[in-house]
C-alpha positions as MATLAB code, in Angstrom:
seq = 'XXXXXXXXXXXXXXXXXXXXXXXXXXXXXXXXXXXXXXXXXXXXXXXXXXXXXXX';
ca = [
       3.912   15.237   40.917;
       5.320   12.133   39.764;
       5.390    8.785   41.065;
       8.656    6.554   41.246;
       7.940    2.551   41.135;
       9.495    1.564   44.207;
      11.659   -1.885   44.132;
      11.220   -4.574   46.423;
      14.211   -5.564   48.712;
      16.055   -8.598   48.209;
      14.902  -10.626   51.881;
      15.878  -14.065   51.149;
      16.699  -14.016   47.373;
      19.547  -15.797   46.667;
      20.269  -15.859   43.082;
      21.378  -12.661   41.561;
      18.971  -13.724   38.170;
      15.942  -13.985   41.020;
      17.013  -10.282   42.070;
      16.998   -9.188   38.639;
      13.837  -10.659   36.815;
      12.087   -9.562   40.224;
      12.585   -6.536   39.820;
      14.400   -6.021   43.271;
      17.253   -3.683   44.533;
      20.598   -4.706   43.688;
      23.629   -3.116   45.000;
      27.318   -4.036   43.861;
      29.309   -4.327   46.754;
      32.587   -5.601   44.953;
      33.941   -1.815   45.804;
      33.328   -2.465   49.328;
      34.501   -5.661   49.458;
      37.917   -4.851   47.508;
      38.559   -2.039   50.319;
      37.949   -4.133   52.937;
      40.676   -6.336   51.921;
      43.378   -4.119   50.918;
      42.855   -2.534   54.401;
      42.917   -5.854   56.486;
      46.211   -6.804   54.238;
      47.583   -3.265   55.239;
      47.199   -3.883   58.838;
      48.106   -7.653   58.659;
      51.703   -6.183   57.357;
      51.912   -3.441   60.149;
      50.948   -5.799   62.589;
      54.260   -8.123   61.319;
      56.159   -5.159   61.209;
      55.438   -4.245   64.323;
      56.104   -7.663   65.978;
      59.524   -7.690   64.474;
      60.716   -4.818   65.692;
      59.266   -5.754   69.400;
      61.637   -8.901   69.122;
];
């Protein structure tokens, strides 16, 4: 049976070369992020269209 190294967590690391040369989890959230906006934009323009049409 073999035995993975497990990372540390990033609690409190700041700097992404701390993460890095410690040896800690990193996760790239720019996907996430990118989504998150392209959704809120997509509602932001319903939400006008909507309020025009209520006028």
């Amino acid at each position: 049976m073999s035995t993975l190294a497990r990372k540390k967590l990033p609690i409190g690391i700041q700097t992404f070369a701390d993460i890095i040369e410690g040896g800690y989890y990193y996760v790239d959230k720019a996907p996430l992020i990118h989504r998150l906006v392209e959704e809120a934009r997509q509602r932001w323009a319903w939400g006008i269209v909507v309020a025009l049409c209520s006028l």
